[in-house]
C-alpha positions as CSV (number, residue, x, y, z in Angstrom):
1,X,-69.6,-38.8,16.5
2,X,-72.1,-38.4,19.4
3,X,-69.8,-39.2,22.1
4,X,-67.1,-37.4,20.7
5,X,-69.1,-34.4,20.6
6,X,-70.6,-35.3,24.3
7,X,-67.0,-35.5,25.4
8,X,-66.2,-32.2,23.7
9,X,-69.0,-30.9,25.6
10,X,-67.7,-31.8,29.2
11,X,-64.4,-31.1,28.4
12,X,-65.6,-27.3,27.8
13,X,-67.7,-27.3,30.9
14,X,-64.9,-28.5,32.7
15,X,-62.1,-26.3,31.6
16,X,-65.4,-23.3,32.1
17,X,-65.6,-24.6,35.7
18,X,-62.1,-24.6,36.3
19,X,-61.5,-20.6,35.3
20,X,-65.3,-19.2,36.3
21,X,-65.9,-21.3,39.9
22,X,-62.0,-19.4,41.3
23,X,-63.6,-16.2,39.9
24,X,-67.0,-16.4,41.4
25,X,-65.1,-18.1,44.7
26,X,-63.3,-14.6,44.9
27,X,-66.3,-12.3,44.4
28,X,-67.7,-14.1,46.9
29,X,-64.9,-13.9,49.8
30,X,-64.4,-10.6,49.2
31,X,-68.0,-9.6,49.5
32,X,-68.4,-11.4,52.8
33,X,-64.8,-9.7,54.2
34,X,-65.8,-6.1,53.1
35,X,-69.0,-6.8,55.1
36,X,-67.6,-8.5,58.3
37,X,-65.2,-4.8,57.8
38,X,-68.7,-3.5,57.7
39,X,-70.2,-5.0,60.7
40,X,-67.4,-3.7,62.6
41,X,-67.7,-0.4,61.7
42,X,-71.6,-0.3,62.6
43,X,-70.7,-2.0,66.1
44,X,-68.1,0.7,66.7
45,X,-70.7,3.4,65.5
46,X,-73.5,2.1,67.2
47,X,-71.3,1.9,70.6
48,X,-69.9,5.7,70.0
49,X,-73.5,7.1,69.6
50,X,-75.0,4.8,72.7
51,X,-71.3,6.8,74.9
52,X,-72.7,10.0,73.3
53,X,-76.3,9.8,74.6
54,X,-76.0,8.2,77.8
55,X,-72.9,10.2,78.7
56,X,-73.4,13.6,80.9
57,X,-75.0,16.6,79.4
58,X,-72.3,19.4,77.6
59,X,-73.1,22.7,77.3
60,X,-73.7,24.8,73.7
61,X,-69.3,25.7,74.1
62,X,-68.0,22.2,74.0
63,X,-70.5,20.8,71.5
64,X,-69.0,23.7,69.1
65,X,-65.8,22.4,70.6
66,X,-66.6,19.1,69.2
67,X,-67.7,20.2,65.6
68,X,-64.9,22.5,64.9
69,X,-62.3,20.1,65.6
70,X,-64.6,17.8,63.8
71,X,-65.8,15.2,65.5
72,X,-69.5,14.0,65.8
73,X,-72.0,16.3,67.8
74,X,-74.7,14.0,66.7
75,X,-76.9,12.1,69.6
76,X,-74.6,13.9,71.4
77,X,-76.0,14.4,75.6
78,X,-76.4,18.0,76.0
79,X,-78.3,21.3,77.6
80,X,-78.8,24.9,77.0
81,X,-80.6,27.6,78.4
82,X,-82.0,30.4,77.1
83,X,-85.5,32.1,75.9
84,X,-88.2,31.0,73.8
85,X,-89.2,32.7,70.9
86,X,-92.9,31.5,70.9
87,X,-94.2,32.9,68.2
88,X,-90.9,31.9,65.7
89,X,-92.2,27.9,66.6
90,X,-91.2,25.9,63.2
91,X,-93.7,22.8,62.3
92,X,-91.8,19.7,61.3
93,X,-94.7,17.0,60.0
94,X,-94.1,13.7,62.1
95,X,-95.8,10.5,63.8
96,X,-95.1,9.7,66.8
97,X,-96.2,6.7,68.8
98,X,-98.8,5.8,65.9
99,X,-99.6,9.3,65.6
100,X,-99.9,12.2,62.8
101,X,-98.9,15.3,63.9
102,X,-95.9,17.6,63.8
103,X,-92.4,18.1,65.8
104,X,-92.0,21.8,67.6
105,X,-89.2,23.4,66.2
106,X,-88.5,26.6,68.5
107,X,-85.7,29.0,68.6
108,X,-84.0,29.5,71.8
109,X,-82.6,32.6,72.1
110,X,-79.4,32.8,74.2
111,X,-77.3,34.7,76.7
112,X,-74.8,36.2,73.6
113,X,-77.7,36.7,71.5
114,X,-77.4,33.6,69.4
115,X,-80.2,31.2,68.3
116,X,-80.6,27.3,68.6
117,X,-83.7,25.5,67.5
118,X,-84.9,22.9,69.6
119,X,-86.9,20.1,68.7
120,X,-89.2,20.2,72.1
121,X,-91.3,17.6,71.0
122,X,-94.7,16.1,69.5
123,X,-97.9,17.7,69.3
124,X,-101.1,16.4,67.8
125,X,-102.2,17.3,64.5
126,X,-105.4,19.1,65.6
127,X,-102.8,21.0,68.1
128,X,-100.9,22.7,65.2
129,X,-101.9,26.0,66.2
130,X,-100.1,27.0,69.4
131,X,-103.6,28.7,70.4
132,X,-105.2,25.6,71.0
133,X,-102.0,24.4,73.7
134,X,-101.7,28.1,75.4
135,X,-99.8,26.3,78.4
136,X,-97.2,24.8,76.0
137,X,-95.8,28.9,74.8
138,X,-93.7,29.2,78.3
139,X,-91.9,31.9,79.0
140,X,-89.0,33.7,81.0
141,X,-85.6,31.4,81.1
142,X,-85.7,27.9,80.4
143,X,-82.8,25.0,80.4
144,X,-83.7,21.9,78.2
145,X,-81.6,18.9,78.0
146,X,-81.4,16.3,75.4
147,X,-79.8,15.2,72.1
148,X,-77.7,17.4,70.2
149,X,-78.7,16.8,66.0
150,X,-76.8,17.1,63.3
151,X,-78.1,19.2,60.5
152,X,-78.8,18.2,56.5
153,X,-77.1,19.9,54.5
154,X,-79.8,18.8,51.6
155,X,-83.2,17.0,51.4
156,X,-82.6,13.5,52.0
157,X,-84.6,12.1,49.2
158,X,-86.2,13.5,45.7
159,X,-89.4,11.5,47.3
160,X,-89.5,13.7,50.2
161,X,-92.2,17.3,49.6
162,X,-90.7,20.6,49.5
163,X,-91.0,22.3,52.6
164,X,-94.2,24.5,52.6
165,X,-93.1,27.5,54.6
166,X,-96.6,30.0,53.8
167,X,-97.7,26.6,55.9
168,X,-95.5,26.2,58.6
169,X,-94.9,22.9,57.4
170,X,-91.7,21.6,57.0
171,X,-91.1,17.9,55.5
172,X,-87.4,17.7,55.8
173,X,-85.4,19.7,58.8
174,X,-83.7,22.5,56.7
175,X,-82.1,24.8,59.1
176,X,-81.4,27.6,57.5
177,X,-84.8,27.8,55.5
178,X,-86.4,27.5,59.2
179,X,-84.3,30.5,60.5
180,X,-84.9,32.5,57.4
181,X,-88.9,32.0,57.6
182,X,-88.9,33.4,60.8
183,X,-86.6,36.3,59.9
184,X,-83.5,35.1,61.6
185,X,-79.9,35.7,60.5
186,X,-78.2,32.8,59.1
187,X,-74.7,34.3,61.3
188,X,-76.4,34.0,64.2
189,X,-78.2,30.5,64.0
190,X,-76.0,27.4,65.8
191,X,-75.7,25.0,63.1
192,X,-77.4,22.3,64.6
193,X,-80.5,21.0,66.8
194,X,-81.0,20.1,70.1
195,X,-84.0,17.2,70.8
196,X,-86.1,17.9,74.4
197,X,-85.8,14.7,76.3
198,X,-89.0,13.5,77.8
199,X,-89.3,15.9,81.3
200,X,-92.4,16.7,81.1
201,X,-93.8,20.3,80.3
202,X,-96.9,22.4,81.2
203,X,-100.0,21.1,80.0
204,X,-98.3,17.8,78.5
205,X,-97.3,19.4,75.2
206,X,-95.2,19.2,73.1
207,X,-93.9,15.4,74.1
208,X,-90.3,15.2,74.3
209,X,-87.9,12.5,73.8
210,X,-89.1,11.8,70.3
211,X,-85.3,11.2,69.5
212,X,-85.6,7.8,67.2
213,X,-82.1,6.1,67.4
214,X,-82.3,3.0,65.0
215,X,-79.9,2.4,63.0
216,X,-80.4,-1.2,61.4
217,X,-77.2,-3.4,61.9
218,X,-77.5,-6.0,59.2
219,X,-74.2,-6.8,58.3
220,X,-74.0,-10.3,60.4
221,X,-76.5,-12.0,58.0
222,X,-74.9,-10.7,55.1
223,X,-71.2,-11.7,56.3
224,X,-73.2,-15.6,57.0
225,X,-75.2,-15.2,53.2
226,X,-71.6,-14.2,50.8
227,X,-69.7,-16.9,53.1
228,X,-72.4,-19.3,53.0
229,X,-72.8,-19.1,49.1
230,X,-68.8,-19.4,49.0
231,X,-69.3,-22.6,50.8
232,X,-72.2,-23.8,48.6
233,X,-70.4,-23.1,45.7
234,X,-67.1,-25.6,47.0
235,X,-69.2,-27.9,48.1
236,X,-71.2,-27.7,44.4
237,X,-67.7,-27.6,42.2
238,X,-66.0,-30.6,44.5
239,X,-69.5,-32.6,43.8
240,X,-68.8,-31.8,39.9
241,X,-65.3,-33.1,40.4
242,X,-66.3,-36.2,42.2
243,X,-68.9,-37.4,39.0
244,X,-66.2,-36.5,36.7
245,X,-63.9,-38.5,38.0
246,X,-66.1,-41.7,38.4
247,X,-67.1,-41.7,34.9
């Protein structure tokens, strides 16, 4: 009675193996192919934004150009000239090298009258107030080159504060809620950012080129785990075959 029901017992397992070990096989495969599809992708993206930054500087015209015919305008080489509005300066909470502090968004006023914020940089948290960097408030026509941003469309996490506009402190970069705080209309604000590259400024502040490109490429190691468990699992069921067959 005990070895029939022993030999009941395999015969289930085997006939278990035999339909579950193809299934699991497939999940497997296909989770490694959709990620080697995956790695791909990221190479392709990660070699269309490193074209985009390194390539010559566009003006404001093309990189609308680019976004109403729809492609990318993100990390996207470019310059524009125009006038500072100072006092508008937006405060976008950052580190930066190790360091608290906050991001300078300023609007730049241009020749047709139009605004584009511009991220010029990093100051200090105990340099918040623009009084205490008088050198950094420059004035008359300025040109500043560097990396055309993409805006958000919504706050990028339910972690992530509400921005504190009585505070001129702004957790996520809402650009319409930064050109409304400083009275500016919606119609006439570019819809996106422009990042200062590193020239340096009077008086050192803000630091530019605070432009983070890091987009984490992890899809090799995944495409090498799925596979590798596909393979572990052949070499486990083939094993299983092998015992059955010698007993």
């Amino acid at each position: 009675m005990g070895k029939e029901t022993e030999g009941a017992r395999r015969t289930w397992r085997f006939w278990a193996a035999l339909v579950l070990v193809p299934i699991a096989l497939i999940i497997l495969l296909s989770l490694g192919t959709w990620q080697v599809s995956r790695l791909h992708w990221k190479e392709a993206l990660l070699s269309d934004i490193q074209q985009r930054s390194t390539a010559a500087p566009v003006d404001i015209a093309e990189l609308e150009r680019l976004l109403a015919s729809g492609d990318a305008v993100d990390y996207r080489h470019a310059m524009a000239s125009g006038r500072y509005l100072n006092d508008k300066e937006r405060h976008f909470l950052a580190t930066f090298q190790g360091q608290s502090g906050f991001y300078l968004y300023t609007p730049l006023e241009l020749a047709d009258g139009r605004y584009l914020f511009v991220n010029r940089g990093f100051v200090p948290y105990d340099r918040k107030d623009p009084a205490t960097r008088p050198e950094s408030l420059v004035e008359g026509e300025q040109t500043v080159t560097g990396l055309a941003r993409a805006e958000l469309t919504e706050k990028p996490s339910s972690l992530v504060p509400d921005n504190d506009e009585r505070a001129n402190i702004f957790y996520w970069k809402d650009r319409a809620r930064m050109a409304a705080s400083v009275g500016l209309p919606a119609e006439r604000v570019l819809p996106f950012f422009l990042d200062a590259d590193s020239t340096p400024v009077p008086g050192g502040l803000p630091k530019g080129g605070v432009t983070q490109i890091d987009l984490p490429n992890n899809h090799l190691q995944y495409v090498i785990t799925w596979y590798g468990l596909a393979l572990a699992l052949v070499a486990v069921a083939l094993a299983g075959l092998v015992r059955r067959k010698s007993r």
